[in-house]
N, C-alpha and C positions, 0 to 999 in steps of 0.2 A: 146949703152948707153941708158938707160931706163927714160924715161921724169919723174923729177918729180912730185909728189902726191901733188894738191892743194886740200884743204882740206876744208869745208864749214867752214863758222863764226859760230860759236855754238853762237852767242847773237841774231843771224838772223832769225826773221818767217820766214817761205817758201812764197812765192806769196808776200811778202810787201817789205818796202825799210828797210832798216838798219836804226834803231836810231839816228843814227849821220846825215842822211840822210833829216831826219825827221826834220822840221824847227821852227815847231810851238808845243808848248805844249798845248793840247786843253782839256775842261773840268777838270782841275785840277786847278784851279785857287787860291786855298784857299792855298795849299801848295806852288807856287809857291811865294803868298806872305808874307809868315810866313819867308821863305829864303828870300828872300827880306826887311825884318824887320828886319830880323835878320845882315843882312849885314849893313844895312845902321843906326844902332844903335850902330856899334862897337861890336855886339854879336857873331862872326863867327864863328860857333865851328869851332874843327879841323877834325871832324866824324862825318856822316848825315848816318843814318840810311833812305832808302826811300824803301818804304813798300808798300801794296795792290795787289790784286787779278792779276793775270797773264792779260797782257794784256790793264793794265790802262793807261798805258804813262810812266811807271817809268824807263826805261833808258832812255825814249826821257828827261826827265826830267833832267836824270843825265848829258846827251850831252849839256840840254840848259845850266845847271848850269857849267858846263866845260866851255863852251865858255864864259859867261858873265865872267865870274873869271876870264879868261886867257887872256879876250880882254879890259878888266878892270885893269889899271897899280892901283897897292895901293898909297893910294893917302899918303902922306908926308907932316901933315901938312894942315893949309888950304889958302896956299897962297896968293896973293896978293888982289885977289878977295874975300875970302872966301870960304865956303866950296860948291862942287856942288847940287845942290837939289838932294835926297835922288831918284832910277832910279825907276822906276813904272812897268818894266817890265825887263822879260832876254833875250829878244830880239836882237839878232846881226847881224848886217848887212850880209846877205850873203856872199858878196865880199869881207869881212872883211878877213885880210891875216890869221888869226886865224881862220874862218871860213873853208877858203880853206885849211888849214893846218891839221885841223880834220877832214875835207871830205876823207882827200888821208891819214888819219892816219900818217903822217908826221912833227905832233906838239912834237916839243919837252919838251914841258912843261907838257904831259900829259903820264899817263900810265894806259896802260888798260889790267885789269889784270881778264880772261877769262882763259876757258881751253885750252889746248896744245894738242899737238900730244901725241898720245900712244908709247910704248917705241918703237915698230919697225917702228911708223909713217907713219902710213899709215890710220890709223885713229884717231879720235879724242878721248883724253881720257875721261874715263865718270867724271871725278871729277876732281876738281884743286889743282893740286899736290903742297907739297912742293918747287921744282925748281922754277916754275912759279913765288911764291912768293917772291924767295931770289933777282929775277930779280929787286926786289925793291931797296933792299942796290945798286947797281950799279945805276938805276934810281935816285936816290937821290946824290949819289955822285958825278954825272956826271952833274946832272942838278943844283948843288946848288950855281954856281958861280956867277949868272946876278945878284943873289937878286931877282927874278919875283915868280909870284907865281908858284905852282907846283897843280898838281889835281890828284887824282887815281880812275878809276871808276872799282869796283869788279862788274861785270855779269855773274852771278849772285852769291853774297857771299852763299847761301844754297845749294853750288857746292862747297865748301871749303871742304876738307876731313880733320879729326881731326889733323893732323900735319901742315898743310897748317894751318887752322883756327888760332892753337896759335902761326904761326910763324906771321899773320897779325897782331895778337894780341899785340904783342912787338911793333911795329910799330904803332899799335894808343895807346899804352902808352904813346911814348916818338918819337910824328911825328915833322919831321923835319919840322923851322920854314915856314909860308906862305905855307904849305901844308894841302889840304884840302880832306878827303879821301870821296867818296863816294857810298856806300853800296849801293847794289838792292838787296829786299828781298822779295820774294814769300810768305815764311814760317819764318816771325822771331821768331816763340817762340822754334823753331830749330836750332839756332845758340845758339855760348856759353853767358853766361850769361852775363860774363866778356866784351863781343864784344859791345852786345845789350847796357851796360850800360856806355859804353865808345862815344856812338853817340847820335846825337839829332835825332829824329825819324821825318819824314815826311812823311805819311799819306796819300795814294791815294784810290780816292772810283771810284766803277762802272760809267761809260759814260751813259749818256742819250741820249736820240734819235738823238736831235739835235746833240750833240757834237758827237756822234759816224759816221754818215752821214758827217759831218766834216771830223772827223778825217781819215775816208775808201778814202774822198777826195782828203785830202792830199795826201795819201798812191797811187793813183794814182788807187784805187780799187771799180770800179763803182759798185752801189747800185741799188737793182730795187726800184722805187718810191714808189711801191706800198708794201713794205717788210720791208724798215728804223726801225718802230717800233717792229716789229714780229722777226727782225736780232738782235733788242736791246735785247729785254727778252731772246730768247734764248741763245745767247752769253753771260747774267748775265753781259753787260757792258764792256766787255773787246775788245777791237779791234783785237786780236791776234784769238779770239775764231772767231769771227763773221770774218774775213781772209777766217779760214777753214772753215767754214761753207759754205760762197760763192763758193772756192775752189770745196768744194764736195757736191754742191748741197744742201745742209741742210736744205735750207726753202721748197723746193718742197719732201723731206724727212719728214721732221714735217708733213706739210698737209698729208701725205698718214696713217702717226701712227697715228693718231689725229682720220681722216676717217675711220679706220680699226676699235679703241677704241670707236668711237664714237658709231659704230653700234651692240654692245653689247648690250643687253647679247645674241641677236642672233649670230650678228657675219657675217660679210659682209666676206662669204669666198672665194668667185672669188674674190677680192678685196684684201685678207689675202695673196692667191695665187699669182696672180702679183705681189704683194711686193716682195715676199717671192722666187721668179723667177728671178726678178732684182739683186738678190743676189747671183747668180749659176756662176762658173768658175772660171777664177782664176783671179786676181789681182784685187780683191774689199777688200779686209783686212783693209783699211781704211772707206771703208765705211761701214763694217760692224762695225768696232769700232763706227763709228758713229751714227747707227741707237742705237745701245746698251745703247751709251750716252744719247741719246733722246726719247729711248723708257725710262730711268730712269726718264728726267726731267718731261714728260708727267705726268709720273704716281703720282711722286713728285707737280707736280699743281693738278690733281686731287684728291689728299688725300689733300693736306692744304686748299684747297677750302671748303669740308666737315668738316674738322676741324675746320675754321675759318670763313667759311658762305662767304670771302670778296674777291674775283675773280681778278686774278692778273690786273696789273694796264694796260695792253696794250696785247690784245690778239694775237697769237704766231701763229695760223691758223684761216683760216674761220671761222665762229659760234662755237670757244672755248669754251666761256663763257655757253652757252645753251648745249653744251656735260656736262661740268664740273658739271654743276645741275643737269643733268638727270643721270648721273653715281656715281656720291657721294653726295648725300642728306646731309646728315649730318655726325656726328662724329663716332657714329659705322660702317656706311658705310667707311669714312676714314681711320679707325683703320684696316679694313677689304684689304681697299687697300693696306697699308702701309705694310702686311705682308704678301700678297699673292704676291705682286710686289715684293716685298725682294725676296722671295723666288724664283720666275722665274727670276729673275736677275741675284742667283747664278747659276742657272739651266743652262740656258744660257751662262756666263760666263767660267762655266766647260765644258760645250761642244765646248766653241771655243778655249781653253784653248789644249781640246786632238782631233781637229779637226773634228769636225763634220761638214757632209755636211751643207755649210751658208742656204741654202731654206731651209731644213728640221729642223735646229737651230729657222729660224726667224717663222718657220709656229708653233713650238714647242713652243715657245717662248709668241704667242700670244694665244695660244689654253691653258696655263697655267693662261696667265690675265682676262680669260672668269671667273675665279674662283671667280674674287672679287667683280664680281655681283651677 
């Protein structure tokens, strides 16, 4: 008899904990209190749209706001006492039996509606199919007899395939009462319209150093001291980004492209070479995706530096700042970047696209960006 296929959590980064996991929501503070105003004024929707760049917090978000709701009875009234002062945070006791009961996904007050197995099951499907959703009708029929509340967290709703999307859609029509549904959205101007204007949208923006240092804290994912801010820029704030990055080496990655760019227009090419070697054999595919990505973001700081004369806020390698001037002076210099980088980007991209050797891609690659000096 053949052991069952467990199958990964498709809501899970690789190397971090699970959102549910996760205990504290950090640098997101503004959103966290906007749901909190909104609760404690009697305003609850019944749909939260939560939004922002991959990577922000926004399912930790969703799990904190799962638990404050579910470990929070509605209050009836304001008893003998009066009403309780309005909560300041959505903070719950770990130990809390609601806390533990989302740990082991064994709350029955909650439904977490992610993608499924593929129909032979053996992997996961790439989208959230109809089935998945209808599992709600049963959820709600099942769970509506205490009177407590109910919560549905979609991770992420821009994984709803057009059939799925409008059968959720009937459901925040006409959502059953003390039920609170809430949406994670990467891309909401991607979902239907219908959806988007059925929720209240909250809002998450990129981590800053501090909080991101935090947040890799939490996550149990140590930081080199000396990198906190250089992890920030390059990751664009998101902790999920700055994860892989540590993961595949990324900061000692940057410094080599930064080095190589820097020494243009001659062109440091023992230096081009080594890179370009680190990249030979077989199972680097991710780290070639990754050099790709950050031979892009380079070149994207060096054309808006020339554009804009104003040197990003926290430099990403060594003596950045002093490359970024000597290689893109000003706006025609940038314009010059901006389409000479295009162009070896797709150059690149089509060659690992129909497999070409990765040293001779990454050495191609760079012997193309000599052009926008």
């Amino acid at each position: 008899m053949s052991e069952a296929i467990v199958l990964p959590e498709p809501d899970r980064v690789p190397g971090a904990p699970h959102p549910r996991e996760t205990p504290r929501v950090l640098g997101q503070g503004q959103a966290e209190a906007d749901f909190l105003t909104a609760y404690s004024t009697g305003r609850l929707h019944h749909g939260w749209l939560i939004t922002g760049p991959r990577g922000t917090g926004k399912a930790t978000l969703a799990w904190a706001i799962a638990r404050f709701l579910l470990a929070t009875p509605p209050e009836e009234g304001d008893g003998l006492f009066g009403a309780p002062p309005p909560p300041d945070s959505l903070g719950i006791a770990p130990d809390h039996p609601v806390s533990r009961r989302l740990l082991a996904l064994s709350e029955p007050g909650l439904f977490l509606l992610r993608r499924g197995p593929n129909d032979k099951g053996d992997k996961l499907a790439g989208e959230i199919r109809v089935p998945e959703v209808r599992k709600l009708s049963n959820f709600f029929a099942l769970s509506a007899a205490d009177g407590g509340r109910r919560v549905v967290i979609v991770d992420a709703a821009d994984e709803l395939n057009t059939n799925a999307a409008n059968a959720l859609l009937k459901m925040l029509e006409e959502p059953p009462a003390r039920t609170t549904l809430l949406l994670i959205s990467h891309q909401p101007a991607g979902l239907l319209p219908t959806i988007r204007s059925r929720c209240r949208e909250l809002r998450l923006g990129p981590l800053g150093a501090e909080d991101m240092a935090a947040a890799l804290a939490q996550a149990g994912v140590e930081t080199p001291d000396e990198g906190a801010a250089a992890l920030t820029e390059l990751a664009g704030g998101s902790v999920g980004a700055a994860v892989r990055l540590l993961n595949l080496g990324g900061l000692a990655l940057y410094r080599e492209i930064m080095a190589v760019l820097g020494s243009l227009p001659t062109l440091d090419r023992p230096r081009m070479m080594g890179l370009a070697d680190s990249f030979a054999g077989r199972g680097k595919e991710e780290q070639l995706d990754l050099l790709l990505t950050l031979v892009d973001l380079a070149t994207a700081r060096i054309a808006r530096f020339g554009a804009t004369g104003v040197p990003p806020a926290a430099e990403a390698a060594p003596g950045e700042h002093t490359a970024l001037a000597k290689l893109c002076p000003d706006q025609t210099a940038a314009r010059c970047w901006a389409e000479v980088a295009q162009n070896a980007a797709d150059r690149a991209r089509h060659a690992r696209a129909v497999n070409v050797e990765p040293a001779a891609l990454v050495t191609d690659l760079f012997l193309q960006l000599r052009h926008a000096v």
